[in-house]
C-alpha positions, 0 to 999 in steps of 0.5 A: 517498537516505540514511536521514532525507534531506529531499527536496521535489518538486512534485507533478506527475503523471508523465503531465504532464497533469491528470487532472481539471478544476478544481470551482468552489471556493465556499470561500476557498482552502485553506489561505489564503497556505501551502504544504501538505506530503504527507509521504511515508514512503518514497524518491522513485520507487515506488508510493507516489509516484504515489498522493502525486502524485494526492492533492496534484493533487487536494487543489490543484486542489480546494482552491487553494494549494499542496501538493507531497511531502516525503520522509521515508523511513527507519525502517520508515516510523516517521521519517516518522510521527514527524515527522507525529505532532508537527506542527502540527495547522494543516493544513500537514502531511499524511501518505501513511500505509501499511498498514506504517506503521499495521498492521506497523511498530508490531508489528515494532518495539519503540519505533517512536515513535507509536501507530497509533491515538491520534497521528494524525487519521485523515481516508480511506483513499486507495487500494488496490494490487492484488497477486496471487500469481505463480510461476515459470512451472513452476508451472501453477496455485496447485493444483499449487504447493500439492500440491507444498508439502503433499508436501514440507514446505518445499521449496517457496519463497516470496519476499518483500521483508522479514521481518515485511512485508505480503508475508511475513505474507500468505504466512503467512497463505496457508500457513495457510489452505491447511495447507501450510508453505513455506520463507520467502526474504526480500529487501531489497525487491521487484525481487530478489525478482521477480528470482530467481523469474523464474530459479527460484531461488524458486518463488513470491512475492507482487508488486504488479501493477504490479512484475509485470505485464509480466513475466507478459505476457512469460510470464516469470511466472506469475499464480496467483491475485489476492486481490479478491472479483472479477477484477480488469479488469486480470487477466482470466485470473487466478482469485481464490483466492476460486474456488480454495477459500479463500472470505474470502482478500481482501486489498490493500495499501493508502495512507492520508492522515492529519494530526497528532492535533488537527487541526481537524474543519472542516480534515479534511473540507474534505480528505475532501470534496475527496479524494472528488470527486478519486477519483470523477472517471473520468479518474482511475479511469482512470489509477489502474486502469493503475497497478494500483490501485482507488479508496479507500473515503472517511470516517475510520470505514472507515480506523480499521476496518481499522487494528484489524482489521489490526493484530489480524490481523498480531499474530497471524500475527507470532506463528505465525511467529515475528517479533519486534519488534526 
């Protein structure tokens, strides 16, 4: 799809079942007689479509009314959160904010045409995407890939979907932590990245789980170790670099919903209250643990807490390794 196109979808889950049964709704339907847009910052067909397809589900089965997604990609996500950033406060507008959109974009880019902080309202988390670091299968463990690397300065290397990108100033952090420098291979996106590890042309790489987890069952890759506090059910196997010695390494990719700045508190609650019964139903936990994915935690505290704390977090790595906004 070109940069700036307008698409809009209903927002069907793939699965072509609901995945939970409607509450009783003691208040009118919302919003009464209007179509409600999720705005989403990035073309049809990945990850952040099926987290968009679970909120609208949720928000139209809990609330009544009609909410669908409206794809706005381009820009480093900046398009779409332009666009939010200037909608009507009414509650008609809502976004599929990203880790990206408030914690990278506006470091990367010198007019980006939003404040992370100040042109939104920030109303919960959404989810979190589990993602792990994986290997070429020559790789036996994350000891033997970070040796490696501490012997041979840069002659290991790590692929990533985009300078200045989670992927890549995670690794740096990870280079960081482990005091080991590694040669930085960036791809335009995920799949050829995924694509020469797996041949061998690069040794390493940080991937969602959903990207890889096929590929590491086929045993074309391999999975070194996931940044969560815990393994996680889906990857029994695979330590947690909290086991390998590195004890506060934990990390996610994260989705977020927000509305335009002003928008009214009784409109933003009714949002979070419904978004929290969706996210607490099993069926749903469910369905989202095999997309690879871990419930939110809900308020509006917890999101801007870890927008700062992020955005403080990659300001400095973007330093260390040398990014600058463009």
């Amino acid at each position: 799809m070109a940069i700036g196109t307008l698409t809009r979808r209903r927002a069907v889950l793939a699965t072509g079942a609901s995945l939970a049964a409607p509450s009783v709704r003691a208040q009118a339907p919302y919003p009464a007689g209007q179509s409600v847009a999720l705005v989403v910052a990035l073309a049809p067909g990945g990850a952040s479509d099926v987290i968009g397809r679970i909120v609208t589900q949720g928000l139209q089965t809990r609330l009544g009314g009609t909410f669908f997604l409206e794809h706005r990609p381009g820009g480093s996500t900046s398009i779409a959160a332009r666009h939010v950033a200037r909608a009507r406060p009414d509650g008609t507008t809502l976004f599929l904010g990203s880790v990206s959109t408030f914690t990278l974009t506006p470091l990367t880019m010198r007019n980006p045409g939003y404040d992370p902080i100040n042109d939104f309202t920030h109303i919960t988390q959404a989810c979190e995407s589990l993602f792990l670091l994986a290997a070429n299968p020559r790789w036996p463990s994350l000891e033997a890939l970070l040796d490696a690397a501490r012997a041979r300065p840069e002659s290991i290397s790590y692929a990533t979907w985009g300078v200045g990108t989670t992927s890549h100033l995670w690794m740096e952090d990870l280079c960081r932590r482990a005091s080991v420098r590694m040669l930085h291979v960036p791809y335009a996106g995920s799949p050829p990245a995924i694509t020469d590890t797996i041949a061998g042309r690069t040794d390493c790489l940080p991937a969602l789980l959903a990207a890889c987890k096929g590929h590491m069952e086929a045993g074309r890759l391999r999975g070194l170790a996931v940044p969560t506090a815990t393994r996680p059910p889906q990857l029994p196997d695979v330590p947690t670099f909290i086991e390998k010695g590195f004890p506060d390494f934990v990390s996610t990719v994260w989705y977020s919903v927000q509305g335009p700045p002003g928008m009214p508190a009784p409109i933003a609650a009714r949002i979070r209250d419904a978004l929290a019964e969706h996210f607490a139903d099993p069926a749903v936990q469910a369905f989202m643990a095999t997309q690879g994915m871990l419930p939110p935690e809900i308020g509006e505290g917890p999101l801007l807490a870890r927008i700062r704390r992020e955005l403080a977090l990659h300001r400095e790595l973007m330093a260390r390794s040398g990014v600058e906004p463009s």
